[in-house]
C-alpha positions, 0 to 999 in steps of 0.5 A: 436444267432438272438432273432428272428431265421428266419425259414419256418414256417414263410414264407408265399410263398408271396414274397412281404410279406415276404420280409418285414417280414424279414425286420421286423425280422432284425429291431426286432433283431437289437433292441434285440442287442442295448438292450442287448449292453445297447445303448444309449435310444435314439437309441433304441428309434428310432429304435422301432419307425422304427419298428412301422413305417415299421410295419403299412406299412406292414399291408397296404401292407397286406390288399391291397393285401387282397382286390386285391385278395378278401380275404374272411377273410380280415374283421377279419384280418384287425381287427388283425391289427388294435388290434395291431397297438393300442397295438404297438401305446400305447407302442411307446407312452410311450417309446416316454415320457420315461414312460417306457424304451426300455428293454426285455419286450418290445422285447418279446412283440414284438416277441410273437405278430408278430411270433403269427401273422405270423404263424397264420393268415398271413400263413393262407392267404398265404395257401389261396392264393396259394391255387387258384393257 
């Protein structure tokens, strides 16, 4: 079973954002599966660094189609962004030194923030959007 089962109530009915959310999903499911293989650091690493990587592009993807589409709530939202990146921007910091290891508490932190983010404010603009449809 996936660490992260994909489901509706993480579709926001915007094809691009979804895609990459499901991209995101993988990457996050395929790190549960090096950890719980107990791969090698190193390729845990780095697949945490894809993950961090992916993600800050998709929030550049979000907030372009925030502005595209004049998303009243695109201030706050971008701010969600921002708390997360940092968040993301220190934990990657510390797996980089080897500070702290790649491990379940890292997989749940990622879990618990983005399907939070996804079934709150990301289907919140997905509602938005279809809503002027």
């Amino acid at each position: 079973m996936a660490f992260i089962e994909w489901n509706d109530t993480l579709n926001t009915n915007i094809t691009e954002i979804d895609e990459q959310h499901r991209q995101i999903v993988a990457l996050i499911n395929a790190l549960s599966e090096a950890v719980r293989n107990r791969a090698a650091e190193s390729d845990m690493k780095a697949l945490f660094e894809t993950i961090a990587k992916d993600t800050k592009a998709h929030f550049e993807t979000e907030e372009r189609l925030f502005r595209m589409h004049s998303y009243p709530e695109r201030s706050a939202h971008a701010e969600l962004h921002r708390q997360l990146e940092t968040q993301v921007e220190s934990l990657s910091s510390k797996i980089r030194t080897g500070a702290m290891p790649v491990n379940d508490s890292v997989l749940l932190f990622l879990r618990d923030w983005f399907i939070t983010h996804i079934e709150g404010s990301d289907r919140l603009f997905g509602f938005w959007i279809q809503s002027r449809k």
